[in-house]
N, C-alpha and C positions, 0 to 999 in steps of 0.2 A: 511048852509055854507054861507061866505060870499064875493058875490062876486061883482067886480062892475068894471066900465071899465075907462079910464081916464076925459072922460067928462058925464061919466053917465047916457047915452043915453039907454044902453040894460040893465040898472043898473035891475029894476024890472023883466024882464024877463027872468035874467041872475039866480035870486034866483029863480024863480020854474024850471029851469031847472036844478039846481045841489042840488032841495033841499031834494033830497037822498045821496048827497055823506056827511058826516061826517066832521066836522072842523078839519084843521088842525092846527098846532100847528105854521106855519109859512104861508105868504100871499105873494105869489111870482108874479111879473108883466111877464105878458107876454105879446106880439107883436105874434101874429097870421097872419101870410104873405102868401098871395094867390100865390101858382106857375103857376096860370092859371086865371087868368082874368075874368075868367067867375064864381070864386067862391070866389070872392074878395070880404071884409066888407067894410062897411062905417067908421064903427070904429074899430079898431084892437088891442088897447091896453087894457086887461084885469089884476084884479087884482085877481088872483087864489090860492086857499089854497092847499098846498105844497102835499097832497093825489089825486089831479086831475091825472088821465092817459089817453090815448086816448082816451079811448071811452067817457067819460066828453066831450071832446076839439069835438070831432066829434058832438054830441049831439048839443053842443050852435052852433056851424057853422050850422048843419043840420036846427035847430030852426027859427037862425033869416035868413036864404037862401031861406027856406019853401021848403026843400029836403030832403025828409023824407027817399028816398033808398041812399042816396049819403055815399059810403063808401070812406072813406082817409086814407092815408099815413100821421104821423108825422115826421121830421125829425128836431133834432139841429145838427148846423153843419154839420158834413158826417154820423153818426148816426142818424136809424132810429128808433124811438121809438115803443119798443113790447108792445103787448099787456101785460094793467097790469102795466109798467113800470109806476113810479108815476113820475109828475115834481120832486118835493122833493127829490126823492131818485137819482134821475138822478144830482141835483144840486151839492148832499151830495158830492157822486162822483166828480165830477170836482171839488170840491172846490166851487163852488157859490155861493155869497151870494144877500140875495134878497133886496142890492142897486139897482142893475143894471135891466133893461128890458133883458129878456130873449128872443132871438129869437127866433120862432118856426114856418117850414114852413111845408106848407101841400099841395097837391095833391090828385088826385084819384085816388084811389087804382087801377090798375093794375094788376088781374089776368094773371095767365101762361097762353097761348095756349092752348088749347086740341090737343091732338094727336087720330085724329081717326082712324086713321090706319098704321100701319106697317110691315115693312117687312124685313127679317132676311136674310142677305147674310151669304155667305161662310166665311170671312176672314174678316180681320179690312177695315177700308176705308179710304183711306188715300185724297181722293179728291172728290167734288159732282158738279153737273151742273145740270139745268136744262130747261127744254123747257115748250110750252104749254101741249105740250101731253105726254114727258117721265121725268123720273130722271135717271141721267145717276152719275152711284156711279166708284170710281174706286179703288180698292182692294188691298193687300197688297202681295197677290200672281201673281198679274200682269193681272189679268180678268179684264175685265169693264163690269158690269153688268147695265142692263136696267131694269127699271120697270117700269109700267104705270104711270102716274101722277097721275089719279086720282084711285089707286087701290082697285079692288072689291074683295069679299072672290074669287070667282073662278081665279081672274088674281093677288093673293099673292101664288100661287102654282106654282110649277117648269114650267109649262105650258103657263104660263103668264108674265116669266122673261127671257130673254135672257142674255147670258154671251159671251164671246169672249177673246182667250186668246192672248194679244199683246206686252207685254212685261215679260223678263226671272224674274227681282225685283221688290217690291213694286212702285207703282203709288202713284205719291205725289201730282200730281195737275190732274184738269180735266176743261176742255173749251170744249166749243160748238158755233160753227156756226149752227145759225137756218134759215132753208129753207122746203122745201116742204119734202128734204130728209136731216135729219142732217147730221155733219159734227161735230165728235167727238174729241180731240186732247187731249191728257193724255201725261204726261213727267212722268219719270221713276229715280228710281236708278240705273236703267242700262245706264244712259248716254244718252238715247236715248227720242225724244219722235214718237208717231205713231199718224196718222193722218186715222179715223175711220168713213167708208162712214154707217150710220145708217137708211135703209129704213123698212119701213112695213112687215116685215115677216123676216127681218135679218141683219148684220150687217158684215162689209167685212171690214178688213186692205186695205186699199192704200198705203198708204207711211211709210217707217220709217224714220224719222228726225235726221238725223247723223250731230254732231258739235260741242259739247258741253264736254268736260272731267270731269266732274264731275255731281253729281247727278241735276238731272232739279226740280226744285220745284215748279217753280210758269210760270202760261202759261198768254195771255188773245190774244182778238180779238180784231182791231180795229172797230172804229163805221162802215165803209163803208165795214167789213167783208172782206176784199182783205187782208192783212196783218196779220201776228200773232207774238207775240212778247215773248221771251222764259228766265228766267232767272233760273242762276246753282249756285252752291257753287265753280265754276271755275272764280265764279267775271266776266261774260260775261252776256250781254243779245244779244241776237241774233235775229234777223227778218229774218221772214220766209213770201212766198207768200202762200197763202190758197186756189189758183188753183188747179185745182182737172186734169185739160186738160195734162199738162206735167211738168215731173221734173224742175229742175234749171240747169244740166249741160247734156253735150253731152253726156256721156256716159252714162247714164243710160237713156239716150233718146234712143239709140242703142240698149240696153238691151231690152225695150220695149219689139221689135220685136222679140225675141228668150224667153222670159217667158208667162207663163201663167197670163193671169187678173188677177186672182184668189191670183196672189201674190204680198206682199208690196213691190217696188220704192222704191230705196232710194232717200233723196232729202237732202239736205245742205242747208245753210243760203243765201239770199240775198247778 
């Protein structure tokens, strides 16, 4: 094959590295553009026979880098290139003819995530949060369920997940204040959101958050944790305090004293 670059510096080491790939019938320039600095050439302009596809382009980088595991990404334009995908055939496509320098940028390739562990609720989810120590999922039957953060086979078993049921519709959003004991807050398509004291062994309604006429979708907390801020498809966003000590207005300060702990306060917007 033959290949060589514009000032012909990798000219000689450019041929033992593609001197298995096959001549092709056309000799396309390309510009090889580092998206990362740190695997950036001296010289970037090559002259490539129209059968080069990634793994060639990855090859001469890895060569002249001296990076022998460095796997990349190609990309022209918002296209990225498959494996196999030849320049050539890629040009044929767009019309391209090989006047012009072809841009091609590259990267490092980027594996998915592993997922090493999970864990199966009851119903869709419609909002997640989470802490150092739990994931707090909220569900589409109106439960928020808890899981460990870091879950083991014994704690993915009904024994290891807590649920609580706080609203009649699906849960669209989920916030969390973190403290020694969280401090949960999910909005609903009931109108409503619930404000969810989260300790060690279980997990109690405080308040429900009445103000809003239409479905609540999206919650958050401010940085200093005192405020929470709530928006609906009623075009309102509402502020709410994150006091846990007493409601917002008199009467259900009144209330207090004739209900049980055990039951949600109402509270209203700031």
């Amino acid at each position: 094959a033959v290949v060589s670059t514009q000032s012909g510096h990798y000219g000689r080491d450019l041929r033992n590295m593609l001197a298995g790939v096959p001549d092709g019938e056309q000799q396309i320039q390309l510009r090889l553009i580092a998206e990362d600095d740190r695997y950036k050439l001296d010289q970037n302009v090559f002259s490539m026979p129209s059968t080069a596809a990634p793994a060639e382009l990855q090859n001469i980088i890895r060569n002249l880098l001296d990076e022998d595991d460095l796997e990349l990404d190609f990309r022209v334009g918002k296209e990225i290139l498959q494996v196999g995908q030849t320049i050539g055939k890629y040009c044929e496509r767009e019309g391209l003819t090989g006047e012009r320098i072809l841009e091609v940028f590259y990267s490092e390739k980027r594996s998915f995530p592993d997922t090493p562990e999970e864990v199966e609720v009851e119903d869709w989810v419609g909002g997640i949060a989470l802490t150092d120590g739990w994931v707090y999922g909220g569900l589409y039957n109106g439960i928020i369920t808890r899981v460990p953060g870091n879950p083991t086979r014994e704690s993915r078993t009904s024994s290891g997940i807590s649920t609580l049921q706080v609203h009649e519709k699906p849960i669209k959003c989920v916030s969390v204040i973190k403290g020694e004991g969280d401090v949960i807050i999910t909005g609903s398509l009931d109108q409503n959101l619930a404000m969810v004291r989260s300790e060690a062994d279980k997990m109690e309604q405080v308040f429900v958050l009445k103000g809003h006429t239409e479905t609540v979708n999206c919650s958050g907390v401010s940085p200093s944790q005192h405020q929470l801020a709530s928006g609906s498809w009623d075009t309102f966003l509402k502020i709410w305090t994150t006091s846990l000590n007493e409601p917002c207005d008199e009467e259900e300060k009144k209330k207090r004293r004739k209900k049980s702990s055990s039951e949600p306060l109402l509270r209203t917007p700031l």
